[in-house]
N, C-alpha and C positions, 0 to 999 in steps of 0.2 A: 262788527267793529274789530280791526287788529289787535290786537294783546298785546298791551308792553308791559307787564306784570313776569312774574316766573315764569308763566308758562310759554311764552313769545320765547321761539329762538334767536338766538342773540348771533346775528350775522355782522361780519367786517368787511370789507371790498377792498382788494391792493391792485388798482389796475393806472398805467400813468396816461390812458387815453382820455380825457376831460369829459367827453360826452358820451364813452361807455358807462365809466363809473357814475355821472349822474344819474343814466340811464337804467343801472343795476342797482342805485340808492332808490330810486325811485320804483322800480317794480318791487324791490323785496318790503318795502315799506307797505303796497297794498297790499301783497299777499296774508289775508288772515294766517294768523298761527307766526308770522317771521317779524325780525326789527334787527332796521341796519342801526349799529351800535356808532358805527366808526367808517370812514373811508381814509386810504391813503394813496398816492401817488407814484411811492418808490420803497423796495424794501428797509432805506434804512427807518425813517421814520414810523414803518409798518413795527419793524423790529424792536424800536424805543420803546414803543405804544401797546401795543397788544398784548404783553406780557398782566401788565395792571386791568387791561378789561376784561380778563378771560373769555373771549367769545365762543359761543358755543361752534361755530365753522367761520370759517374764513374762504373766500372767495379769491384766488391767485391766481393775479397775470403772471405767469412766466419771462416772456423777454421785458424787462425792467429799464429803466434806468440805473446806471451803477451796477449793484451788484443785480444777481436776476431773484428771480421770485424761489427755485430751488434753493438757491443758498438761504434764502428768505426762512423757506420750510423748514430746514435746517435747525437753523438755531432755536428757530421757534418751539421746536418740538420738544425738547424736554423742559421747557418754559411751558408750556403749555399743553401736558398729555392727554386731558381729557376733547381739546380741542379738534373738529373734523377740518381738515385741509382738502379744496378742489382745487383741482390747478385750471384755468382757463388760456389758451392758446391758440395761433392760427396754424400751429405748426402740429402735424402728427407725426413728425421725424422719433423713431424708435428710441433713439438713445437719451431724449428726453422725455420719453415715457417713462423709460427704465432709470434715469436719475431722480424722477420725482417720485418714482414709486419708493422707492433707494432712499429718500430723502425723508419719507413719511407720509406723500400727499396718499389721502384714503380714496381721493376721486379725480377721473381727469376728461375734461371736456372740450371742445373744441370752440370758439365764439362763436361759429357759424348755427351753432346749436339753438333753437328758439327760447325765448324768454322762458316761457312754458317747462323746458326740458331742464332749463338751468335753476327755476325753483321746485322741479320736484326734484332735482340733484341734489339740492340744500336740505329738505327735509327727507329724502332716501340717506344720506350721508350722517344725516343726525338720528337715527333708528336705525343703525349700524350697518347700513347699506355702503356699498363702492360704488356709485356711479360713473359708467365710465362710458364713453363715445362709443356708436357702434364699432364703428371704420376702426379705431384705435382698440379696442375688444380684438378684434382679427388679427393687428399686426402682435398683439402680444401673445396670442396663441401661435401663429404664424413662427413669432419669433423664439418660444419654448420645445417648437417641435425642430426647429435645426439647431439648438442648442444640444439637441438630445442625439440630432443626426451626428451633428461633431462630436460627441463624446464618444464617440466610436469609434477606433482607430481606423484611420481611412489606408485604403486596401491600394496597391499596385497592383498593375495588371496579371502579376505573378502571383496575387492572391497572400501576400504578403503588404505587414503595416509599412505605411510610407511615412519617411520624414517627415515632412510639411505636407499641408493641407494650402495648398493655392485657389482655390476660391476665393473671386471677388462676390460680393455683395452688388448689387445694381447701386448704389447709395454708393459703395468705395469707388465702384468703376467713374461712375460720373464726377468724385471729387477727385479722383488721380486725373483724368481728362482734364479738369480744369488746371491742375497742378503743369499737366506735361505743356500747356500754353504757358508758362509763367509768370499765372494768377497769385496775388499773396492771401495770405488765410484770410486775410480782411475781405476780400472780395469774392475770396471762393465762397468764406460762411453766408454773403449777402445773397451771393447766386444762390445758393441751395437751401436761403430759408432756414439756416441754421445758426449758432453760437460759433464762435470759435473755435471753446473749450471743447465743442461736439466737432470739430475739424481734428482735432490735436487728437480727438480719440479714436475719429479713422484713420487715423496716422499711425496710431500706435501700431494698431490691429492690421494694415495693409503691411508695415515691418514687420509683423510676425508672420504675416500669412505670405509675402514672399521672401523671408529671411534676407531684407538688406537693412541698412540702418542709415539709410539717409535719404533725401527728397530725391536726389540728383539719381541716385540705384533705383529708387522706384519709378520712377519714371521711365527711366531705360527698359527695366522689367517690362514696364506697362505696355510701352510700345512694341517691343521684340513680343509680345501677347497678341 
């Protein structure tokens, strides 16, 4: 029989797809040892709520309605310390790994992931585990070892440190692409499966990494590339 006593972990679900979250109320309900406390649809009402049920983990869809499930994470968090946060997504785009991490989630999984993997995530997560994707495990190792390659002042052919570091990302190159057509970030972020706010931040970073300050210079850049 499942526990809904103390010892039942007290799980919430914030996802706005109707028949995933019935779908994750209803498996975490059978799993002995778990109990869904709470489901919600979007993070504000996640955010009114969850503070007064203390759940012991929370189950987070990332692209949301309104605000996204990151910002969700966010506020949640010192509302809620002892709480474990997974984020669930279709998306493995880097920059929202690293904002959720940023943000406090302790685990992050992709939907594609089987029921199975998503409640032993729930209870690895609550016995101090990070569960995280494999695919998504790689990019963030991936992504600490050119973190560490750039901190190393990048050398001209003179053996001498260079200005700027022009390096695109395959992720920058294909949102400049879309950019040099004159896609607006609405459509770029659809195309690539991303936020916007994750468009705005390759933005930033392709102005630094080819020293112009505006769409119109990087695209020229991009093309004269």
């Amino acid at each position: 029989m499942n526990p809904t006593g103390s010892d039942a972990v007290r799980v919430a679900v914030v996802e706005d797809d109707s028949v995933i979250r019935a779908r994750l109320q209803q498996f975490i309900g059978s799993r002995p040892g778990l109990q869904c406390i709470a489901t919600f649809s979007d993070a504000e009402s996640a955010c009114a709520t969850l503070p007064s049920l203390t759940p012991d983990v929370v189950l987070m869809d990332i692209q949301l309605p309104g605000r996204s499930g990151i910002d969700c994470v966010k506020d949640l968090r010192s509302a809620l310390p002892k709480t474990q946060f997974v984020m669930l997504t279709t998306f493995d785009d880097d920059d929202l790994v690293f904002n959720a991490i940023k943000a406090g989630a302790n685990g992050y999984l992709l939907k594609r992931a089987t029921t199975e993997e998503i409640l032993d995530a729930v209870a690895s997560v609550h016995q101090g585990g990070s569960p995280i994707t494999s695919s998504i495990a790689r990019k963030v190792v991936q992504a600490f070892r050119r973190n560490a390659a750039d901190a190393q002042p990048p050398k001209t052919e003179a053996g001498l440190p260079s200005s700027t570091d022009e390096r695109l990302s395959p992720r920058e190159e294909e949102m400049l692409s879309h950019l040099a057509r004159g896609l607006p970030y609405k459509e770029v972020a659809d195309r690539m499966h991303i936020s916007i706010d994750t468009v705005r931040s390759y933005i930033r970073r392709v102005y630094e990494k080819l020293q112009v300050h505006s769409r119109h210079e990087a695209v020229i850049k991009f093309r004269e590339r």
